[in-house]
C-alpha positions in Angstrom: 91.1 112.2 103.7 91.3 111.2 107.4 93.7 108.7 108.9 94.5 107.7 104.9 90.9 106.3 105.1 88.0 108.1 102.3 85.5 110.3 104.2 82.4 108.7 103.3 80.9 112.5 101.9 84.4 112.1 99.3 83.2 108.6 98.5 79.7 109.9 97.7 80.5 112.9 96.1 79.3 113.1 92.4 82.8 114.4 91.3 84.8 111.4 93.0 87.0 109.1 91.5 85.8 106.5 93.7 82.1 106.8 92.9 82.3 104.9 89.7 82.1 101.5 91.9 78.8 102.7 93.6 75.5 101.2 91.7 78.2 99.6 89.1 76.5 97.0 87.0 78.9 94.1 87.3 78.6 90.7 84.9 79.4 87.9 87.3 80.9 84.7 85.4 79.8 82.0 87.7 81.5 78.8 87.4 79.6 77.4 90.4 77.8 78.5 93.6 80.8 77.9 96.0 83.3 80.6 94.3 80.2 82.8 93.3 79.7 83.5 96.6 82.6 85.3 98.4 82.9 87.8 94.9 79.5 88.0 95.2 79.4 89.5 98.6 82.8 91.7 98.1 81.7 93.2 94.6 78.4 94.3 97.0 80.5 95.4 99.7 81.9 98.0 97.1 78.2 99.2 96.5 78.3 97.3 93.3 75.0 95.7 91.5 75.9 92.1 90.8 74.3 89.6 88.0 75.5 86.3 87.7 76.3 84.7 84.1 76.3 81.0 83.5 78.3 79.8 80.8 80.3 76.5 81.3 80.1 74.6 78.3 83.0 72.8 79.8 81.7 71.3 82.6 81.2 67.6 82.2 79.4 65.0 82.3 75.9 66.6 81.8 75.0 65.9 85.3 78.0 67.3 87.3 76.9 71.0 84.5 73.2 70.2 86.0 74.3 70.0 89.9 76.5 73.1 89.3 73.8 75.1 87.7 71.2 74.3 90.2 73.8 75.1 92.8 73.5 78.2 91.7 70.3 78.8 91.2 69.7 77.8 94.6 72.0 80.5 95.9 70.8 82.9 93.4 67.3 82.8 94.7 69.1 83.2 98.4 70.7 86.4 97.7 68.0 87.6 94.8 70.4 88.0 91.7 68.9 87.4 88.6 71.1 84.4 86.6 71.5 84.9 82.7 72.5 81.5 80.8 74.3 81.5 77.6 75.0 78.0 75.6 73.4 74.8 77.4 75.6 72.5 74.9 78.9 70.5 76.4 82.0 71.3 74.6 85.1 69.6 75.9 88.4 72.2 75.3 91.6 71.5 74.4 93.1 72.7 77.3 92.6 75.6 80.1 93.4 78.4 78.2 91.1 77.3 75.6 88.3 76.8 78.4 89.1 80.5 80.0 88.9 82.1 77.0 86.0 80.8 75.6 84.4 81.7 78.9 85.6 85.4 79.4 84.8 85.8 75.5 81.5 84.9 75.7 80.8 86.9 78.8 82.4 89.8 77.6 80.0 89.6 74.4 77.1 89.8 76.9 78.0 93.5 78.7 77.0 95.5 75.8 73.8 94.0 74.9 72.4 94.3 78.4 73.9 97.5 79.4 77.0 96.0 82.2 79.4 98.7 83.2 81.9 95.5 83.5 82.6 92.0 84.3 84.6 90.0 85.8 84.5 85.7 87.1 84.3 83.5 89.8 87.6 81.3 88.6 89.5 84.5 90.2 88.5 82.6 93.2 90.0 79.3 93.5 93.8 78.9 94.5 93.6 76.0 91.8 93.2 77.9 88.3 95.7 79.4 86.6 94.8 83.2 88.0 97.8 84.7 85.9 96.3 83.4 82.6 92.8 84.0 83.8 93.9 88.1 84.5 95.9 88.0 80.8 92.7 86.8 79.1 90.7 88.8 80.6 92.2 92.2 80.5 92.2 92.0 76.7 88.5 93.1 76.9 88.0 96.8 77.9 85.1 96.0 80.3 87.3 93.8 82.2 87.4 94.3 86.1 90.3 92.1 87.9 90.0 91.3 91.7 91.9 88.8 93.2 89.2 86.5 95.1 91.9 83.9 96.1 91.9 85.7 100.0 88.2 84.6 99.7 88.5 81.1 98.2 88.2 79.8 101.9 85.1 81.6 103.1 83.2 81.1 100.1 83.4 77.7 100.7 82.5 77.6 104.2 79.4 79.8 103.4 78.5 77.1 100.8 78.4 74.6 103.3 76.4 76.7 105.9 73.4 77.4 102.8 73.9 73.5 102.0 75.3 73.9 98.1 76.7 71.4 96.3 80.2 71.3 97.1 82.4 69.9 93.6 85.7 67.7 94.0 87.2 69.2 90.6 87.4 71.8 88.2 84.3 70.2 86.1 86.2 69.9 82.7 86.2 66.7 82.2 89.7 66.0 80.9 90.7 62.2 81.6 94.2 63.4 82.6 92.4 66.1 85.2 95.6 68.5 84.9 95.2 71.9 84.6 97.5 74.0 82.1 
């Protein structure tokens, strides 16, 4: 250790603690292009492999999911990260917790069959979800990995309007009361 700083020959080093994060297959839940992209740069910043995961079931109506999905195809295909898509069907939840859940839950269920070291989600982004509830759900899953994105919320979405994404006005539930729990 220099300065309180890792010597980049102790990062690398095969018997490092902090190698693990190097060439780390990481499960990205993406609820949109806009927060994908700040996580997805910071998870690569710690030499981490990224794939994105669409699963929104709760976005609503069919064309704000469609926009949102090809927002982030579009970015995908910018930064070459293979998209996996799990359930095409709208299902409205009860409330948010329902709607995190059913998120993490189904993302969790895809590390294992393709081999992810973890996962973690884009809604640890945005100043407006519930990130307490979000970190509770999803540390209930072993292959859970928490960052806080919220420092990033704001460059993410300046980046999104440089690469010309669609930029969303709301969460995409579709709630006629639009609160969040």
């Amino acid at each position: 250790m220099v300065g309180g700083d890792t010597c980049i020959a102790e990062f690398a080093s095969p018997t490092s603690p902090y190698r693990k994060a190097i060439n780390m297959k990481i499960l990205l839940h993406a609820c949109c292009a806009p927060c994908a992209i700040a996580p997805l740069n910071a998870l690569r910043e710690e030499g981490m492999n990224v794939t994105f995961f669409w699963h929104n079931p709760n976005i609503a109506p069919e064309e704000e999911h469609a926009r949102r999905r090809e927002g982030l195809h579009k970015l995908a295909k910018a930064e070459k990260v293979t998209v996996y898509e799990r359930g095409t069907s709208l299902a409205l939840p009860k409330d948010c917790r329902d709607c995190y859940a059913a998120r993490l839950d189904e993302t969790a269920g895809f590390v294992p069959v393709r081999g992810y070291d973890a996962f973690t989600t884009t809604l640890l982004v945005s100043p407006y979800q519930n990130h307490d509830l979000i970190r509770e759900l999803g540390e209930k899953y072993s292959a859970f990995l928490y960052r806080d994105f919220r420092p990033l919320f704001r460059q993410g979405q300046r980046l999104a309007r440089e690469m010309g994404l669609y930029m969303q006005k709301y969460c995409g539930c579709g709630r006629e009361d639009g609160q969040q729990d």
